[in-house]
MARVO-576070 format. One line per field, with one value per residue (C-alpha): residue in three letters; x, y, z. Coordinates in nm, 3 decimals, padded with zeros to 5 digits. Layout:
! residues N
res <- (ala  ...)
u <- (X  ...)
v <- (Y  ...)
w <- (Z  ...)
END
This chain:
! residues 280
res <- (unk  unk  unk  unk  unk  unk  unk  unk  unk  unk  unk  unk  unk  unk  unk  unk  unk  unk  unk  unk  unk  unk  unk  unk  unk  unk  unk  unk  unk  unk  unk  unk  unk  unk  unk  unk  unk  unk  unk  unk  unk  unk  unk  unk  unk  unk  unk  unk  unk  unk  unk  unk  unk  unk  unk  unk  unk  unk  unk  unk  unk  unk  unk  unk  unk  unk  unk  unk  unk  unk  unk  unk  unk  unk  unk  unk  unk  unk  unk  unk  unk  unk  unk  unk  unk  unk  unk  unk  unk  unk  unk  unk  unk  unk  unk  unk  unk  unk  unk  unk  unk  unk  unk  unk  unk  unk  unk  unk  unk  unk  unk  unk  unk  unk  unk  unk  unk  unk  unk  unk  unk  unk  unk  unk  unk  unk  unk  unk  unk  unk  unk  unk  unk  unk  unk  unk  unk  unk  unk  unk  unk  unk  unk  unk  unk  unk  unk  unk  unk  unk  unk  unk  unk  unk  unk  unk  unk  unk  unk  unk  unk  unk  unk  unk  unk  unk  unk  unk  unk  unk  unk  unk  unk  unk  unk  unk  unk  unk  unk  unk  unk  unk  unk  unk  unk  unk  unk  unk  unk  unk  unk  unk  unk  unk  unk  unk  unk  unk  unk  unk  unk  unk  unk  unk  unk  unk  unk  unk  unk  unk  unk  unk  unk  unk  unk  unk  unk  unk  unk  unk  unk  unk  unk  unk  unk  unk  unk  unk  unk  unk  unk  unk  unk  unk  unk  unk  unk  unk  unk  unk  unk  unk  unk  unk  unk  unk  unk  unk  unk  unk  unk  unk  unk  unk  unk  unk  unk  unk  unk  unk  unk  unk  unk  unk  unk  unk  unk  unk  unk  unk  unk  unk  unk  unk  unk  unk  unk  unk  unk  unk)
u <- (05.935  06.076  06.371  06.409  06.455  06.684  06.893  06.907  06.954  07.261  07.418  07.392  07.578  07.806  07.865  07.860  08.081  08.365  08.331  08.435  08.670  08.845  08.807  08.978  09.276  09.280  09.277  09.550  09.754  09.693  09.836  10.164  10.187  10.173  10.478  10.690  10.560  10.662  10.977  10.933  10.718  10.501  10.539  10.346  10.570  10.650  10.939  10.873  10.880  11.260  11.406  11.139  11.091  11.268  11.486  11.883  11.862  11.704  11.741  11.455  11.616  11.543  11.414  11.107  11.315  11.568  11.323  11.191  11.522  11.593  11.209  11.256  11.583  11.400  11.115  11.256  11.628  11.695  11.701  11.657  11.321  11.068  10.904  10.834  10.537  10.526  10.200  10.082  09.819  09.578  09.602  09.794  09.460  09.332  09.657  09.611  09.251  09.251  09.569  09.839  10.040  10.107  10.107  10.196  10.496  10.391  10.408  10.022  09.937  09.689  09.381  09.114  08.857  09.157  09.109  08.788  08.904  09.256  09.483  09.790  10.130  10.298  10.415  10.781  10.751  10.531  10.487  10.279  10.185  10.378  10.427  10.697  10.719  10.939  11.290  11.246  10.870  10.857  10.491  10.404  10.497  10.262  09.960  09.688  09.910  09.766  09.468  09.295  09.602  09.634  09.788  09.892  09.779  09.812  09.471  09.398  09.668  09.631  09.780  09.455  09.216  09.423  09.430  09.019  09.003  09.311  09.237  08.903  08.989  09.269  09.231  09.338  09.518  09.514  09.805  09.920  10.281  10.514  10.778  10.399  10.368  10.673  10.684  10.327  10.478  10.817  10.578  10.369  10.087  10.054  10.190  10.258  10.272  10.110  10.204  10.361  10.681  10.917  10.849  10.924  11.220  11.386  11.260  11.455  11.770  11.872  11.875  11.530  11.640  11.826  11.506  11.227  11.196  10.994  10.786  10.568  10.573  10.457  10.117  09.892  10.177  10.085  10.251  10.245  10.275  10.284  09.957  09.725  09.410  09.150  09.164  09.528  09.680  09.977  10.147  10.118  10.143  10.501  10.622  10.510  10.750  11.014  10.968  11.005  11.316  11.454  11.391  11.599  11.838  12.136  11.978  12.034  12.083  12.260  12.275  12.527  12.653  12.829  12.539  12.237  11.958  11.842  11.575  11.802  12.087  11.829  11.736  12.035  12.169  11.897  11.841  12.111  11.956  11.748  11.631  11.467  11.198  11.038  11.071  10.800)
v <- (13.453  13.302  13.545  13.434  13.075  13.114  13.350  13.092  12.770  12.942  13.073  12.658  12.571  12.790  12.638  12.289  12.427  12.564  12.302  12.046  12.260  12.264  11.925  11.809  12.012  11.877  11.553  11.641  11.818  11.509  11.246  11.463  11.511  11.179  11.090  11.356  11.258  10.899  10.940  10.747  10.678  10.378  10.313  10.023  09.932  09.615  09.403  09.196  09.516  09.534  09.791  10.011  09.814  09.487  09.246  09.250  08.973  09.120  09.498  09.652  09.803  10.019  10.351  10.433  10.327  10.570  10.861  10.748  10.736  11.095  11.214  11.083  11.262  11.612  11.541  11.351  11.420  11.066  10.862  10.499  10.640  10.454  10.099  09.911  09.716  09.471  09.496  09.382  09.531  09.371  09.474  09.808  09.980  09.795  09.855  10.244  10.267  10.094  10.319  10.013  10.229  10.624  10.628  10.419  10.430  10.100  10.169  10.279  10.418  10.726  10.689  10.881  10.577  10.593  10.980  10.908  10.713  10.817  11.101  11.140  11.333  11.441  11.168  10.975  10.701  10.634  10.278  10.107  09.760  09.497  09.129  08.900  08.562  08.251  08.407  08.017  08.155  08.261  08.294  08.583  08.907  09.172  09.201  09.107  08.756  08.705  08.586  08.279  08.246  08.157  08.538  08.618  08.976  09.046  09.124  09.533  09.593  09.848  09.527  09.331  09.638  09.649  09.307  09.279  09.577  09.475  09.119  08.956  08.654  08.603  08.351  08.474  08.366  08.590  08.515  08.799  08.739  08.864  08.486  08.312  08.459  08.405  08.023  07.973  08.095  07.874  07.611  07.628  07.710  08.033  08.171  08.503  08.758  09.092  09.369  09.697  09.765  09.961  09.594  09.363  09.546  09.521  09.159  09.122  09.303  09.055  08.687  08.650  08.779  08.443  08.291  08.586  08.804  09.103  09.167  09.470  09.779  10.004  10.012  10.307  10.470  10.639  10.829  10.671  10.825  10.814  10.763  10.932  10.838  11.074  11.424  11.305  11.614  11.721  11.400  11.390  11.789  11.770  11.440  11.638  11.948  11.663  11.544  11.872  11.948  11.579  11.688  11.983  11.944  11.679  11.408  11.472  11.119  11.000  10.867  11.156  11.122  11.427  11.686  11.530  11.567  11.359  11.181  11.119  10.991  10.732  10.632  10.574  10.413  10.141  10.113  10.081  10.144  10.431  10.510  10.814  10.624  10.561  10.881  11.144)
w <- (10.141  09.793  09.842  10.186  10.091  09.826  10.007  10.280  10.036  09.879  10.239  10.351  09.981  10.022  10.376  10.258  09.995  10.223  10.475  10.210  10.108  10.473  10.563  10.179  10.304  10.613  10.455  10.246  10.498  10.767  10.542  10.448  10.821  10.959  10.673  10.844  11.212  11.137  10.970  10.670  10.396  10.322  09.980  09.709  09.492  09.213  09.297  08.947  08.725  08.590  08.547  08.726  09.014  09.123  09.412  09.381  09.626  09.896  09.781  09.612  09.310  09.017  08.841  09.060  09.325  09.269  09.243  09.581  09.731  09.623  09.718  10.052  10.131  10.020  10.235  10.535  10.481  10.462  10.143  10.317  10.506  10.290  10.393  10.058  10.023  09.757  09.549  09.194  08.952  09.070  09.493  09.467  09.449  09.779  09.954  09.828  10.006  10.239  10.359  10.347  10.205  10.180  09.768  09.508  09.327  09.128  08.735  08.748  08.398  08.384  08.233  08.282  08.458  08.714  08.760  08.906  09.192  09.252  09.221  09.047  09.054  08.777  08.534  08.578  08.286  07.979  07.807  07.609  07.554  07.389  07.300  07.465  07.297  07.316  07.112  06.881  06.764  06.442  06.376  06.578  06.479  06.558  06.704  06.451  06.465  06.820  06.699  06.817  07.038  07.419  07.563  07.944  08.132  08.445  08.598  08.638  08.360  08.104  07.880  07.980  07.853  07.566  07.459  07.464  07.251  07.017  06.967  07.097  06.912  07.167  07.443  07.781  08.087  08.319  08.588  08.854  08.869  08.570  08.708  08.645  08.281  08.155  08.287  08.147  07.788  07.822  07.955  07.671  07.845  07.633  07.343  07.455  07.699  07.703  07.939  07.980  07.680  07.952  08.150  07.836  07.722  08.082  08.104  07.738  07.846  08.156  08.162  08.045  07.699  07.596  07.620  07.505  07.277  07.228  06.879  06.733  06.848  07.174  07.128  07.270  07.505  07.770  08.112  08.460  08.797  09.151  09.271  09.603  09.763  09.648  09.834  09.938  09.699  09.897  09.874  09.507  09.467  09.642  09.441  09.127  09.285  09.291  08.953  08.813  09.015  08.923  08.516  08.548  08.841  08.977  09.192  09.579  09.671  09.335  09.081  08.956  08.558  08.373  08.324  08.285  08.508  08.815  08.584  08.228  08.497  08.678  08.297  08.171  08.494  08.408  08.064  07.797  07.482  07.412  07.776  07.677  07.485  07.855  07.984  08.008)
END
């Protein structure tokens, strides 16, 4: 009777088991398929992330833009069939579950608390955090200099987690917008501003760099990705296809430059100085 029971417990797990199994591929298989059934993909992206993700006037422009232009005319033969939808660290995660969106393709940093609840594609960027500070400040310098001082994150950043760890001493303002942060520290509302490095050192390199500078170093680097819902794996199994492709291969939808691959010609089309320093 004892055999009977067990024999019959581990047929019903193995049931359980393989029914999971089906309906995570289903799952998986569903969401690639209503992309291709609707033409286009529903994207989160920043639009306050330079060079990674911002507006040319009314254009959303930039690095992870690029790769999504190029992704989308593999998949859909198209490179204009994406929807952006404007999100910040502190939504994208909302927009991502409660199916807003498709996938993220917002700066989002792996770490492994994130694992838990979402799933990622291969990596297209790695940064760290760093310090932005008014460029007429000359008492900050690196991070221990922080200290007792008023700092801006942005809410749900890796910057934010980093900063309580780095420097408890530091007071901080936590504002959602990277056009709030930066007016808080010319305002004098703060003394700094702590987010991702690939995000200062754009900031740094346009206008904003007559007024900012950026001190220390890239602290704790680490890759980002496109992100999925849990269970959503062919989305992010194919953009990790792409990303491989992109690292070895000419970009189908441009940019084009000499030799070098879709992902060191999207680089350097953005950054000027050292773009590989970002790269995966």
């Amino acid at each position: 009777m004892l055999l009977r029971s067990r024999i019959a417990f581990a047929v019903c797990a193995l049931f359980v088991a393989a029914t999971l199994a089906a309906y995570s591929q289903a799952r998986a298989d569903d969401a690639m398929a209503a992309i291709k059934a609707r033409g286009k993909m529903v994207v989160g992206i920043k639009t306050d992330y330079p060079p990674f993700g911002f507006l040319d006037g009314e254009h959303n422009v930039g690095i992870e833009i690029d790769i999504l232009h190029n992704i989308a005319k593999d998949l859909l033969g198209n490179p204009d069939a994406i929807d952006f939808v404007p999100v910040v660290s502190a939504n994208r995660f909302q927009y991502l579950n409660t199916n807003k969106v498709d996938f993220l393709m917002a700066t989002v940093t792996i770490t492994d608390t994130r694992k838990k609840v979402v799933d990622f594609a291969a990596p297209d960027m790695k940064s760290g955090s760093g310090i932005m500070i008014l460029r007429s400040n000359q008492s900050i310098h690196d991070a221990p200099d922080l200290a007792g001082k008023t700092v801006v994150v942005v809410p749900g950043s890796t910057g934010e987690d980093w900063m309580k760890r780095a420097n408890p001493t530091a007071k901080l303002l936590v504002l959602p917008q990277t056009a709030e942060a930066l007016q808080a520290v010319s305002g004098g509302r703060a003394d700094a501003f702590v987010q991702d490095s690939a995000l200062l050192v754009g900031l740094e390199s346009t206008l904003q760099g007559s007024r900012f500078k950026v001190v220390g170093k890239d602290y704790e680097p680490l890759p980002a990705a496109a992100t999925c819902r849990k269970g959503d794996s062919a989305i992010c199994d194919y953009i990790s296809k792409e990303i491989a492709k992109f690292d070895k291969a000419p970009c189908p939808a441009g940019p084009r430059s000499g030799n070098l691959s879709c992902m060191k010609a999207i680089y350097h089309k953005w950054i000027a100085t050292d773009p590989e320093k970002f790269m995966p």
